[in-house]
PDB file of N, CA, C and O in Angstrom:
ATOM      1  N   UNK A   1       0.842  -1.171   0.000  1.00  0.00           N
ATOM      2  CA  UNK A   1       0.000   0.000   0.000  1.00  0.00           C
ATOM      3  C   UNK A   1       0.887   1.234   0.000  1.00  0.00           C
ATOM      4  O   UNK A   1       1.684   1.506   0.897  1.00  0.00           O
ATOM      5  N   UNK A   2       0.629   2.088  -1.303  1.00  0.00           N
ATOM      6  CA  UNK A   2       1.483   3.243  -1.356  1.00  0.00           C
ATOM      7  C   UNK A   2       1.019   4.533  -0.475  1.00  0.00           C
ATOM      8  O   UNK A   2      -0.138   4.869  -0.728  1.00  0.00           O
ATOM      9  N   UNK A   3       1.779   5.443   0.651  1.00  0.00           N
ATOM     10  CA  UNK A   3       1.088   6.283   1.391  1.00  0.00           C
ATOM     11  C   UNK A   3       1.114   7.377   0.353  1.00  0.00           C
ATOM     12  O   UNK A   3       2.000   7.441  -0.500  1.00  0.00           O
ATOM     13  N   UNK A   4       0.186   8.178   0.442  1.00  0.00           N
ATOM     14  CA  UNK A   4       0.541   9.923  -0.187  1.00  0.00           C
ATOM     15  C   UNK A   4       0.303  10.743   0.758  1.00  0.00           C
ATOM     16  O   UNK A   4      -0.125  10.393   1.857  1.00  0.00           O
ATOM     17  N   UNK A   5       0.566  11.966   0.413  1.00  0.00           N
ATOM     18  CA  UNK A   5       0.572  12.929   1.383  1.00  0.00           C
ATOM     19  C   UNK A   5      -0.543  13.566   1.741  1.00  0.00           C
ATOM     20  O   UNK A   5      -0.569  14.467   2.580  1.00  0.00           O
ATOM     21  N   UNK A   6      -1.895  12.967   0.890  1.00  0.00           N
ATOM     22  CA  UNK A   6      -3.240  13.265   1.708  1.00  0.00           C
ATOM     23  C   UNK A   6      -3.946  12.430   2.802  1.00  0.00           C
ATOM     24  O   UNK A   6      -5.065  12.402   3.314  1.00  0.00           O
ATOM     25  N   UNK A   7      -2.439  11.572   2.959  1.00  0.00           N
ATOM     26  CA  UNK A   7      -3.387  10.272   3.959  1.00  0.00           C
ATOM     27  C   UNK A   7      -3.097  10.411   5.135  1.00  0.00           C
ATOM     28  O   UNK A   7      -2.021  10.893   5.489  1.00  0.00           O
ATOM     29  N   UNK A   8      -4.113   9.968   6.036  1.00  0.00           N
ATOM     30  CA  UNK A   8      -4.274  10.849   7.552  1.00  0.00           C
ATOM     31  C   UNK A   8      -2.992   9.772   7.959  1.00  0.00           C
ATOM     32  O   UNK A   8      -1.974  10.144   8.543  1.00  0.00           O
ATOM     33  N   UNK A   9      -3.208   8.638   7.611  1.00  0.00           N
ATOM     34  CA  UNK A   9      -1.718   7.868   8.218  1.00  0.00           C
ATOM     35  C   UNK A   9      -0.224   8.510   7.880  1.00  0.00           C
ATOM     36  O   UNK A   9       0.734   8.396   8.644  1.00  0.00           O
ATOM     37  N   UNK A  10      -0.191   9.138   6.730  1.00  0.00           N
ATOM     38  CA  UNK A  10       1.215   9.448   6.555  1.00  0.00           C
ATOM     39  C   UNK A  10       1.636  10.725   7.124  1.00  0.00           C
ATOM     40  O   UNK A  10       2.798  11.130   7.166  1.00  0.00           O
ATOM     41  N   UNK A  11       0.238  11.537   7.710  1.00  0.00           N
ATOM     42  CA  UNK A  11       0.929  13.027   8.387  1.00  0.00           C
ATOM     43  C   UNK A  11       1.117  12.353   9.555  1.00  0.00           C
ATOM     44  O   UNK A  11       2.316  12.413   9.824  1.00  0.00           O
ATOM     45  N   UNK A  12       0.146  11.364  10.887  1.00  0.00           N
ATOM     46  CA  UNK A  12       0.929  11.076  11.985  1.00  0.00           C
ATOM     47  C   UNK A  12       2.360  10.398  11.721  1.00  0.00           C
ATOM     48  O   UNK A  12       3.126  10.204  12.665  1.00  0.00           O
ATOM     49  N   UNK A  13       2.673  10.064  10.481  1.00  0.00           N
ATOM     50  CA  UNK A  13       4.087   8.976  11.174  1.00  0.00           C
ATOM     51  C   UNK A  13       4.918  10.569  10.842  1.00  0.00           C
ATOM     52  O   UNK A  13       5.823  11.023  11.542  1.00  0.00           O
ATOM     53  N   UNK A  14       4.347  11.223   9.621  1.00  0.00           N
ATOM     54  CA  UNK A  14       5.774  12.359   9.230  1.00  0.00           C
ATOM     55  C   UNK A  14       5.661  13.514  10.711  1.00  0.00           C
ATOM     56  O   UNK A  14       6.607  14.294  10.823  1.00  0.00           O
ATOM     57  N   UNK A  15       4.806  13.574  11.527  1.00  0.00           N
ATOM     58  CA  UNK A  15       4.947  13.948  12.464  1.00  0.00           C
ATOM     59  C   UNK A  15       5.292  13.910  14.033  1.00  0.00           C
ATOM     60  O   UNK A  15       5.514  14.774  14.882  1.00  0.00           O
ATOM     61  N   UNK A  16       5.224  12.235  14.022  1.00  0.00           N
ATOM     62  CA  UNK A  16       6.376  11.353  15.139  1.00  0.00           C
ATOM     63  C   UNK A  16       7.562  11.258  14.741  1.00  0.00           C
ATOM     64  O   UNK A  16       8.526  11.213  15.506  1.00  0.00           O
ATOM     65  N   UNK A  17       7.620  11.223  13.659  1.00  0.00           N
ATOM     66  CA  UNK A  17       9.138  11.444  13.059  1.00  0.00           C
ATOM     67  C   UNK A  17       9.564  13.067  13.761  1.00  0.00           C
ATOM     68  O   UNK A  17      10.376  13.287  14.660  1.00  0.00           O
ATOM     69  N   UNK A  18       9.072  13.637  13.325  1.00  0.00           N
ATOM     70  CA  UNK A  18       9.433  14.803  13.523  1.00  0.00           C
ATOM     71  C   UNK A  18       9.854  15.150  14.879  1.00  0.00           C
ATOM     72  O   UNK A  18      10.905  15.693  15.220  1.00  0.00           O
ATOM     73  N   UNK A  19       8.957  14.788  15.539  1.00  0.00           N
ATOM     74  CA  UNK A  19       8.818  14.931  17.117  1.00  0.00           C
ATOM     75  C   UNK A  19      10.187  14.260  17.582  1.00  0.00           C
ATOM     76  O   UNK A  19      10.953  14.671  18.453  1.00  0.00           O
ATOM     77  N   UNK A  20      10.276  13.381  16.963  1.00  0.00           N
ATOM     78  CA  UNK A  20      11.702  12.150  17.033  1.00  0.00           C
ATOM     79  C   UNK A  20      12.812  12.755  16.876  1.00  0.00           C
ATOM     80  O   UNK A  20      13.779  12.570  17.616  1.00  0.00           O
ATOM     81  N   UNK A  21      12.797  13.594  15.835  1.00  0.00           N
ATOM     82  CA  UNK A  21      14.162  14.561  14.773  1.00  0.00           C
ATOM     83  C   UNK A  21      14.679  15.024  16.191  1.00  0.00           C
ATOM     84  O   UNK A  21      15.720  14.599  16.694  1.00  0.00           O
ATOM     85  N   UNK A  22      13.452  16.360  17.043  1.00  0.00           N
ATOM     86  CA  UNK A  22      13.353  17.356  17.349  1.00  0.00           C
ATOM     87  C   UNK A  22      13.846  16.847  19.102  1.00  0.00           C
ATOM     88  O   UNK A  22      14.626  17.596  19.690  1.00  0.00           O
ATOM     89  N   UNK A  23      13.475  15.921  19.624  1.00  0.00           N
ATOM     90  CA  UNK A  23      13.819  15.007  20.973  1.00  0.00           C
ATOM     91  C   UNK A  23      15.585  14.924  21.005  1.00  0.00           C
ATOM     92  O   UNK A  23      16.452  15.361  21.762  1.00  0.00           O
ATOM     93  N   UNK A  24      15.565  13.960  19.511  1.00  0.00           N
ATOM     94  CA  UNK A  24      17.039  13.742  19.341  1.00  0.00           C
ATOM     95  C   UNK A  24      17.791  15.065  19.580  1.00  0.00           C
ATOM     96  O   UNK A  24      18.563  15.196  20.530  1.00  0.00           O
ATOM     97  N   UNK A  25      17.537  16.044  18.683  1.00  0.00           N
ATOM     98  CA  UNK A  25      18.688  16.777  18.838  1.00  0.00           C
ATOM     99  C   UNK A  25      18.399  18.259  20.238  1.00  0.00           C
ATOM    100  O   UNK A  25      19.207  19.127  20.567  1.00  0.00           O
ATOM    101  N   UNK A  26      17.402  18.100  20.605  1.00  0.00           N
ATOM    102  CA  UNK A  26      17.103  18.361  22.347  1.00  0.00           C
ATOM    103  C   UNK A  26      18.201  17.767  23.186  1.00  0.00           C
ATOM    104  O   UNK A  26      19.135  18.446  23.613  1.00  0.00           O
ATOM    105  N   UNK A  27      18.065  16.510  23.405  1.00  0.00           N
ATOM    106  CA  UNK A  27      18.730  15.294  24.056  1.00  0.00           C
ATOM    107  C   UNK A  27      19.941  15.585  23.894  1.00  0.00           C
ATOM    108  O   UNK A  27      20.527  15.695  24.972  1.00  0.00           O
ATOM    109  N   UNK A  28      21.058  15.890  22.311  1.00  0.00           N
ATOM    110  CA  UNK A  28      22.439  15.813  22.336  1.00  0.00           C
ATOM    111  C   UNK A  28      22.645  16.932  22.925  1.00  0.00           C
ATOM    112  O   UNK A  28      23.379  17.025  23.909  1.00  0.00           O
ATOM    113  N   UNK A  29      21.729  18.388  22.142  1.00  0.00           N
ATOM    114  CA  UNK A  29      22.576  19.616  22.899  1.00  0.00           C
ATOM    115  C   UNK A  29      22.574  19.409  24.724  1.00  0.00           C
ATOM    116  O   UNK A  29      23.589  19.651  25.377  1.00  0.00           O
ATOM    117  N   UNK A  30      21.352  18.961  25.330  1.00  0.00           N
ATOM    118  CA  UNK A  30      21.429  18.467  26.459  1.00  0.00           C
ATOM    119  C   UNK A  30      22.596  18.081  27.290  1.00  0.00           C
ATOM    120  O   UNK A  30      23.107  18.711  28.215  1.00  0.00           O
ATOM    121  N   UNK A  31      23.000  16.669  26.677  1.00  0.00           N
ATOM    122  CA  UNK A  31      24.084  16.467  27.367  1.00  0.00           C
ATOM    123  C   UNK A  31      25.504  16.747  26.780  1.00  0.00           C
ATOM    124  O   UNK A  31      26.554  16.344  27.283  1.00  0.00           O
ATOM    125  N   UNK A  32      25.397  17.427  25.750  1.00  0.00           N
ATOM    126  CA  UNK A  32      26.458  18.463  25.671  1.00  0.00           C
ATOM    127  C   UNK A  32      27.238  19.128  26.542  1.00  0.00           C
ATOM    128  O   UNK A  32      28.375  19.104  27.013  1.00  0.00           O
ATOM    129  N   UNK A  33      25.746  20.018  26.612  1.00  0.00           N
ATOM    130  CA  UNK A  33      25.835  21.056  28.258  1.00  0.00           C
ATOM    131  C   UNK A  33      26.352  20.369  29.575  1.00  0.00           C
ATOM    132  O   UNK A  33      27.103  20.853  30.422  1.00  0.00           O
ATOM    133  N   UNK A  34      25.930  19.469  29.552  1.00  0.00           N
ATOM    134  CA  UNK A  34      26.537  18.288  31.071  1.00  0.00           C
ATOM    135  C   UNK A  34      27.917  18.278  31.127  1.00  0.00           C
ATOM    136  O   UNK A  34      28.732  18.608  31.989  1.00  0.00           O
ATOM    137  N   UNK A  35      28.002  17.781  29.902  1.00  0.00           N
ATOM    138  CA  UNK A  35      29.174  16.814  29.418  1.00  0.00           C
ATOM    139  C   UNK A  35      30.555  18.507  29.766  1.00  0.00           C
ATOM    140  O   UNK A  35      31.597  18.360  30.404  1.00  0.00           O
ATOM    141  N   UNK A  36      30.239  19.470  29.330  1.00  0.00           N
ATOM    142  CA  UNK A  36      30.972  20.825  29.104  1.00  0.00           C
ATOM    143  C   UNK A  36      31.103  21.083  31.001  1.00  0.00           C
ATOM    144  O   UNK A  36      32.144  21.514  31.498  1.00  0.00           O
ATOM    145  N   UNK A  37      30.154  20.813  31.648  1.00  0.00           N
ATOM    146  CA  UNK A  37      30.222  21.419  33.181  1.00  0.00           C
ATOM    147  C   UNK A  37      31.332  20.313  33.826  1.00  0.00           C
ATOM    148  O   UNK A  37      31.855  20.678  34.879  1.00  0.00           O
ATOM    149  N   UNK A  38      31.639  19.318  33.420  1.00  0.00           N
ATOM    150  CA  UNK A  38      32.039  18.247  34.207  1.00  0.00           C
ATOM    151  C   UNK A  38      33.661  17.839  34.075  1.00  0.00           C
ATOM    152  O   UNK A  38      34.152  16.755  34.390  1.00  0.00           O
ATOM    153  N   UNK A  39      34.604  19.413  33.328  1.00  0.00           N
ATOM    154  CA  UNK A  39      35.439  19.402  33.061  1.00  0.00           C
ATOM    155  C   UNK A  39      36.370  19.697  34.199  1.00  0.00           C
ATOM    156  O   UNK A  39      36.341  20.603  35.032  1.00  0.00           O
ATOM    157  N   UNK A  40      37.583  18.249  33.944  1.00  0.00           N
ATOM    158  CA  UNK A  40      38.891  18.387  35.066  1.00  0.00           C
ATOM    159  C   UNK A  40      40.158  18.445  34.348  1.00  0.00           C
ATOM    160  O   UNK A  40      40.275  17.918  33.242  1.00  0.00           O
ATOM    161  N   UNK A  41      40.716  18.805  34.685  1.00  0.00           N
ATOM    162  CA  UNK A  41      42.562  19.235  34.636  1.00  0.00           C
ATOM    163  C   UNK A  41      42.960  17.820  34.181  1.00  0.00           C
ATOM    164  O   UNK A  41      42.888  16.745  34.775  1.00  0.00           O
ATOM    165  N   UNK A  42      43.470  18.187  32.762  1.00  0.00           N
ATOM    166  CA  UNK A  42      43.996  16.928  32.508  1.00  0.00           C
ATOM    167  C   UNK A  42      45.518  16.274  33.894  1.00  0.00           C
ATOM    168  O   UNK A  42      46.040  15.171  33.730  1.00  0.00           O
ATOM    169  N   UNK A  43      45.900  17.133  34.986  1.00  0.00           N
ATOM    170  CA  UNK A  43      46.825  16.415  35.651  1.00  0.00           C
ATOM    171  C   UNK A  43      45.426  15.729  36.772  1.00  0.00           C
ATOM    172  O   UNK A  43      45.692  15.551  37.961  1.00  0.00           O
ATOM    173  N   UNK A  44      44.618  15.542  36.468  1.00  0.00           N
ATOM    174  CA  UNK A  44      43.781  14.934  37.836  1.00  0.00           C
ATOM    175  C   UNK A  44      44.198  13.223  37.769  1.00  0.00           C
ATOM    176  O   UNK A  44      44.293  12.561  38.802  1.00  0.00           O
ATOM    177  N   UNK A  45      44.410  12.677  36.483  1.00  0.00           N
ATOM    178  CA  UNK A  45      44.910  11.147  35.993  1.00  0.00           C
ATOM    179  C   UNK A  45      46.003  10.933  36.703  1.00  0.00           C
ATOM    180  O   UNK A  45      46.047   9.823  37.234  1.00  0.00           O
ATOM    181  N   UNK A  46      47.010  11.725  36.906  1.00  0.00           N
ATOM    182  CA  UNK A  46      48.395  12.076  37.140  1.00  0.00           C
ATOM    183  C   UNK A  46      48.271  12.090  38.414  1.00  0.00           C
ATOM    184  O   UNK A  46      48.602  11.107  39.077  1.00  0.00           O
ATOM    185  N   UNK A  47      47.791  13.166  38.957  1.00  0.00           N
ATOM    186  CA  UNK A  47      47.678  13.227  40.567  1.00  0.00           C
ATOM    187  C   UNK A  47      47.242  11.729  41.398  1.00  0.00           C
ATOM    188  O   UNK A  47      47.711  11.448  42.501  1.00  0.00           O
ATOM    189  N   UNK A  48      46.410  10.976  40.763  1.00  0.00           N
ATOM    190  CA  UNK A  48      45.829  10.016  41.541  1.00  0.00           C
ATOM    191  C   UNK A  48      46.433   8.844  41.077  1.00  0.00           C
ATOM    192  O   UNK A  48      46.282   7.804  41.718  1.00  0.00           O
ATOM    193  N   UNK A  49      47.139   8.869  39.987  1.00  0.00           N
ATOM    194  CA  UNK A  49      48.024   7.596  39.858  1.00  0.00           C
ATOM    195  C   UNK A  49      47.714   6.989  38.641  1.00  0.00           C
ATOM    196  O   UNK A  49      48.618   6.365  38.086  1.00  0.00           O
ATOM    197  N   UNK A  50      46.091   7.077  37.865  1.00  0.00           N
ATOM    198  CA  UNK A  50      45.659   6.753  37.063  1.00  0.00           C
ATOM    199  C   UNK A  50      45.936   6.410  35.823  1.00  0.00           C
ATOM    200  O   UNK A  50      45.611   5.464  35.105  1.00  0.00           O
ATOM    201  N   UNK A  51      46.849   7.709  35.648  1.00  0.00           N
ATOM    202  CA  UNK A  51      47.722   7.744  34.444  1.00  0.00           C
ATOM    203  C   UNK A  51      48.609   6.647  33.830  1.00  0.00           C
ATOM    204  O   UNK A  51      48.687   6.477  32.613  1.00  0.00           O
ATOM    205  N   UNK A  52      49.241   5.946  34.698  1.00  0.00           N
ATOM    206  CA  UNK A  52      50.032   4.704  34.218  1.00  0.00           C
ATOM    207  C   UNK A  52      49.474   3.586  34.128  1.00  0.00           C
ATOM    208  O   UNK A  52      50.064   2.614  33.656  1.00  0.00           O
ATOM    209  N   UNK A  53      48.183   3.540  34.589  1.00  0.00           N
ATOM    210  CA  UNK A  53      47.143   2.174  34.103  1.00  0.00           C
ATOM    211  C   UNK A  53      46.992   2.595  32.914  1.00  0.00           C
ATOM    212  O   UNK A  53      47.226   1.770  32.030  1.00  0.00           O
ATOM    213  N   UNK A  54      46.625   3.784  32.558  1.00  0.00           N
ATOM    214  CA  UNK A  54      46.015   3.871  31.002  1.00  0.00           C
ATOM    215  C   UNK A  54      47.080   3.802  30.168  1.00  0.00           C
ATOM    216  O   UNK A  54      46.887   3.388  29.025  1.00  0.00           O
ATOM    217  N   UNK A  55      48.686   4.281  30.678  1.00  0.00           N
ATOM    218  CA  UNK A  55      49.025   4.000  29.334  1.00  0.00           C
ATOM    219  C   UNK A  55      49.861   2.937  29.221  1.00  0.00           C
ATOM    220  O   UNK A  55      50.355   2.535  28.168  1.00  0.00           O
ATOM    221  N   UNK A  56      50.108   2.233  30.895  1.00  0.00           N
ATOM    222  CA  UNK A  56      50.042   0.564  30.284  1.00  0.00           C
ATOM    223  C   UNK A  56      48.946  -0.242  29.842  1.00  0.00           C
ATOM    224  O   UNK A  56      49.356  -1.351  29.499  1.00  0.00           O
ATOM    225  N   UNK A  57      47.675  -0.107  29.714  1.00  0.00           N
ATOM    226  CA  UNK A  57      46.564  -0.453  29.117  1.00  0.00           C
ATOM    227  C   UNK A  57      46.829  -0.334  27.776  1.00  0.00           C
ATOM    228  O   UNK A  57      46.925  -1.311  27.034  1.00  0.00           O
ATOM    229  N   UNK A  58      47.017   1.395  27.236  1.00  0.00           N
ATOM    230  CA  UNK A  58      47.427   1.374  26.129  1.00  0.00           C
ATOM    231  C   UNK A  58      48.898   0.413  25.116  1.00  0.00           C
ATOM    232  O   UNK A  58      48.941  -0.126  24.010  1.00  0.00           O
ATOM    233  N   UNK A  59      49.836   0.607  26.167  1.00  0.00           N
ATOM    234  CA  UNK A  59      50.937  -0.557  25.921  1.00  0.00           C
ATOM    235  C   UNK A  59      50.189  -1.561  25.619  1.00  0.00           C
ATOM    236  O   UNK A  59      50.031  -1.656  24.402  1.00  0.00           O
ATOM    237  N   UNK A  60      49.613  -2.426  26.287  1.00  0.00           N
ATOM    238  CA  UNK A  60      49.140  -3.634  26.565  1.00  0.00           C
ATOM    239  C   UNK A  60      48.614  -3.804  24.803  1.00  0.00           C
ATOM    240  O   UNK A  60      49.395  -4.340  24.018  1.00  0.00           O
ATOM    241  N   UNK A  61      47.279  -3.307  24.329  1.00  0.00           N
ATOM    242  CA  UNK A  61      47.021  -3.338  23.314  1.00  0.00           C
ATOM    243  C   UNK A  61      47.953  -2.950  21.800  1.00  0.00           C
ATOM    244  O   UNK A  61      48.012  -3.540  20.721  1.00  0.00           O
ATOM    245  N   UNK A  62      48.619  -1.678  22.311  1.00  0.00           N
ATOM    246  CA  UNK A  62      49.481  -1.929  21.173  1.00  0.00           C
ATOM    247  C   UNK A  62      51.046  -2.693  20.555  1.00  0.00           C
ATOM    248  O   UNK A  62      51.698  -2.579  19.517  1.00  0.00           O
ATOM    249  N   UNK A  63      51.189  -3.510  21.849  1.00  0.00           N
ATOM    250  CA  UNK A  63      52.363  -4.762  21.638  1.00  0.00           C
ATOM    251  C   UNK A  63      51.244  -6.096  21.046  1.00  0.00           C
ATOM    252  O   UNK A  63      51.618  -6.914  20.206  1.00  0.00           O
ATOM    253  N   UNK A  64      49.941  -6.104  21.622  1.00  0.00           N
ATOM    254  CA  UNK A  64      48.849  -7.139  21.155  1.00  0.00           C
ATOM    255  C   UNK A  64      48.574  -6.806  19.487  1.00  0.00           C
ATOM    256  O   UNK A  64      48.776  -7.559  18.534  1.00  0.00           O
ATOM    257  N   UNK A  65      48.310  -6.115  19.487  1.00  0.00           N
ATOM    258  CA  UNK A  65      47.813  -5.567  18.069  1.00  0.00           C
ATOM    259  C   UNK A  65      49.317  -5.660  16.469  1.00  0.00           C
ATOM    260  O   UNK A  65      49.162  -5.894  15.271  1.00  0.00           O
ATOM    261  N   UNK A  66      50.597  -5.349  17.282  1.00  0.00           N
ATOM    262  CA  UNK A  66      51.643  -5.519  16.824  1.00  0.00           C
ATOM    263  C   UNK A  66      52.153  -7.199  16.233  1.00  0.00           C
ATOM    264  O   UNK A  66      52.414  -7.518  15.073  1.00  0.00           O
ATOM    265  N   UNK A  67      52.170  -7.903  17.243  1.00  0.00           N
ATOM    266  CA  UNK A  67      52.285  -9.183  17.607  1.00  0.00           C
ATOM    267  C   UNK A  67      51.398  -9.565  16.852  1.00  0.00           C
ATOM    268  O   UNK A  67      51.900 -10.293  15.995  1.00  0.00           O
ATOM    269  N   UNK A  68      49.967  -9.413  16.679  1.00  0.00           N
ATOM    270  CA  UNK A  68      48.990 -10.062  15.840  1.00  0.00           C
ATOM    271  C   UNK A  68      49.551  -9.652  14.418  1.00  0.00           C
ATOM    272  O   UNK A  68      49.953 -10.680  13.874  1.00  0.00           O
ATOM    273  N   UNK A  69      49.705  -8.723  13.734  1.00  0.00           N
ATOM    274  CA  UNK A  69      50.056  -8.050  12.600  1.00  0.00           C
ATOM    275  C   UNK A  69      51.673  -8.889  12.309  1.00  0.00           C
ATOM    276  O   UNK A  69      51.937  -9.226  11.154  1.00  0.00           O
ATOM    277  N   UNK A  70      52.448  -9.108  13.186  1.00  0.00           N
ATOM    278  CA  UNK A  70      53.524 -10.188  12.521  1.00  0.00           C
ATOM    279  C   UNK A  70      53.330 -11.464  12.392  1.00  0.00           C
ATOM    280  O   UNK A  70      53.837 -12.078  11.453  1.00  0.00           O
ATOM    281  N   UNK A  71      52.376 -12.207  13.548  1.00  0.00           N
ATOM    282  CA  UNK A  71      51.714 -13.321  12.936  1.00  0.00           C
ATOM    283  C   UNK A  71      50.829 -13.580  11.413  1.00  0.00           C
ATOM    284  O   UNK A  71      50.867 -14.485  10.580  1.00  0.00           O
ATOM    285  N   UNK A  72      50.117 -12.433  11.517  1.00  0.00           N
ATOM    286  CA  UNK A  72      49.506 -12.475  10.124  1.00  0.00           C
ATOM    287  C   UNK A  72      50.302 -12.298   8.733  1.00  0.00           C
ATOM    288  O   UNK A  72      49.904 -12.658   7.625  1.00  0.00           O
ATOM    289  N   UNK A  73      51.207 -11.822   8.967  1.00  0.00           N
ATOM    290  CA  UNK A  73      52.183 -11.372   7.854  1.00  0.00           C
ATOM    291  C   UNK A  73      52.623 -12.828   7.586  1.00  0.00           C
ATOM    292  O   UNK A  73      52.498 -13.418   6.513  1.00  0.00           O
ATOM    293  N   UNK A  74      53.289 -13.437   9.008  1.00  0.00           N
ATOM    294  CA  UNK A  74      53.927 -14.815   8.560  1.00  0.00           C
ATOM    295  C   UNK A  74      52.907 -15.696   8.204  1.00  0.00           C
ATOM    296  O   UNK A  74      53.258 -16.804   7.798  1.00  0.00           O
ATOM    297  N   UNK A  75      51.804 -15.456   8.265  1.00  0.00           N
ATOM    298  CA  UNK A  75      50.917 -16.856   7.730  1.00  0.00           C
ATOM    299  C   UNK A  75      50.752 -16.371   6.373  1.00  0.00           C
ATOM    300  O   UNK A  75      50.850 -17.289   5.558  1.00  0.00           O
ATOM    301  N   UNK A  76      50.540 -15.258   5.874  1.00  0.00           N
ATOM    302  CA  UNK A  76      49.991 -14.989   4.602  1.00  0.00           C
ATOM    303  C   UNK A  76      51.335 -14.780   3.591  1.00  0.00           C
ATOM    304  O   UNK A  76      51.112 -14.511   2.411  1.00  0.00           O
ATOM    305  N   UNK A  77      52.994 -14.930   4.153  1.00  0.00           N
ATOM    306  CA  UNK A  77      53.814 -15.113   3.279  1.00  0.00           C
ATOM    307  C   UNK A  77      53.859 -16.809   3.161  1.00  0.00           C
ATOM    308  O   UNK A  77      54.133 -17.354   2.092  1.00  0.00           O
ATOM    309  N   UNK A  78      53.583 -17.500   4.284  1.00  0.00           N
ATOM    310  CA  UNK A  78      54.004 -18.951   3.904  1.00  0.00           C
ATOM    311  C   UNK A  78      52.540 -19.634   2.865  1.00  0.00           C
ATOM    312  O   UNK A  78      52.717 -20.681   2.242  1.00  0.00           O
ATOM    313  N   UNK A  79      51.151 -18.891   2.801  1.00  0.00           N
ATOM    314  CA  UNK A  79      50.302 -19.245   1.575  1.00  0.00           C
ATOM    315  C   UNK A  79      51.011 -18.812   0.458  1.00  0.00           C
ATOM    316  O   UNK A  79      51.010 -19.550  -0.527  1.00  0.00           O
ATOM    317  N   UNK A  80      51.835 -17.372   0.407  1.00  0.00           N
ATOM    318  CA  UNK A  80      51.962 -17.235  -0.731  1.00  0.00           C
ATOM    319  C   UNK A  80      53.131 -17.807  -1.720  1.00  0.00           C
ATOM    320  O   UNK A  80      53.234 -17.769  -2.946  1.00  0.00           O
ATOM    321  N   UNK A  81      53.869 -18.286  -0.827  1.00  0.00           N
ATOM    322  CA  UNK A  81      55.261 -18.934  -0.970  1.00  0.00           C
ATOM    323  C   UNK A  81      54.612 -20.865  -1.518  1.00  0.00           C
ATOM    324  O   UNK A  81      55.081 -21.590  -2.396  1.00  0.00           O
ATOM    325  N   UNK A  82      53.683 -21.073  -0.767  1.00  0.00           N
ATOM    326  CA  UNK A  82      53.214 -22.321  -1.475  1.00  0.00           C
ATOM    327  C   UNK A  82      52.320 -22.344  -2.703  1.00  0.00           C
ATOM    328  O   UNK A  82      52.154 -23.316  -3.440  1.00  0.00           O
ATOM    329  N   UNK A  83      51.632 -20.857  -2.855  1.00  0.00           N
ATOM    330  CA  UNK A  83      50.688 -21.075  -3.794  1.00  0.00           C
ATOM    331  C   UNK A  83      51.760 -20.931  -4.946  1.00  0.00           C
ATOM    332  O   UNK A  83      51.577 -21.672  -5.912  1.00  0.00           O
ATOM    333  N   UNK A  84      52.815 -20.114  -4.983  1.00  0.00           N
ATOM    334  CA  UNK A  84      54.074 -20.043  -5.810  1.00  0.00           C
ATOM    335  C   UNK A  84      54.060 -21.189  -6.265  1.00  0.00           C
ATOM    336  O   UNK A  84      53.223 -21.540  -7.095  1.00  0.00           O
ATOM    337  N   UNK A  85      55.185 -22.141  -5.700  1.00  0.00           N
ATOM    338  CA  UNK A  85      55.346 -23.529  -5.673  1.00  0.00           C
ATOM    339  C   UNK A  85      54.121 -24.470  -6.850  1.00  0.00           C
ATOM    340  O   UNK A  85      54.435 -24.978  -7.927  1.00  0.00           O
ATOM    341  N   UNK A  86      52.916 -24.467  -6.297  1.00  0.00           N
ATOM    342  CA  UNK A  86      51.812 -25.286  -6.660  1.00  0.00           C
ATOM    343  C   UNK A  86      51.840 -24.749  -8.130  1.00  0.00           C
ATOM    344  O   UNK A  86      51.023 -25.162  -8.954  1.00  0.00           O
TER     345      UNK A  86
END
């Protein structure tokens, strides 16, 4: 069933939509505003110690991520070294 724009069904949905559009972007500037009041000193990580979890966390993932990327290299030279061969 095709809607047109004289049908009483297609002005409520184009107007929950709307209402929807208008919520959404209520809602972001919203917590925008939150998000802007709740600002600390980037040394507050530092002061409390925090700081070296995150960037051995960060270590952590990027020796993981490294390590995966030379494994993959060596599996996809020894396919290509046999598909050579074959």
């Amino acid at each position: 069933m095709k809607l047109d724009k004289s049908s009483h069904i297609y002005g409520l949905i184009q107007s929950a939509m709307r209402l929807r559009t208008l919520l959404s972007a209520f809602i972001v500037f919203w917590l925008g505003t939150l998000s802007a009041q709740g600002y600390t000193s980037p040394d507050y990580m530092r002061s409390i110690g925090k700081i070296y979890v995150v960037a051995g966390v960060c270590l952590i993932i990027l020796v993981t991520l490294l390590t995966y990327m030379v494994i993959l290299d060596r599996k996809i030279s020894r396919l290509e070294k046999r598909q050579k061969n074959e």
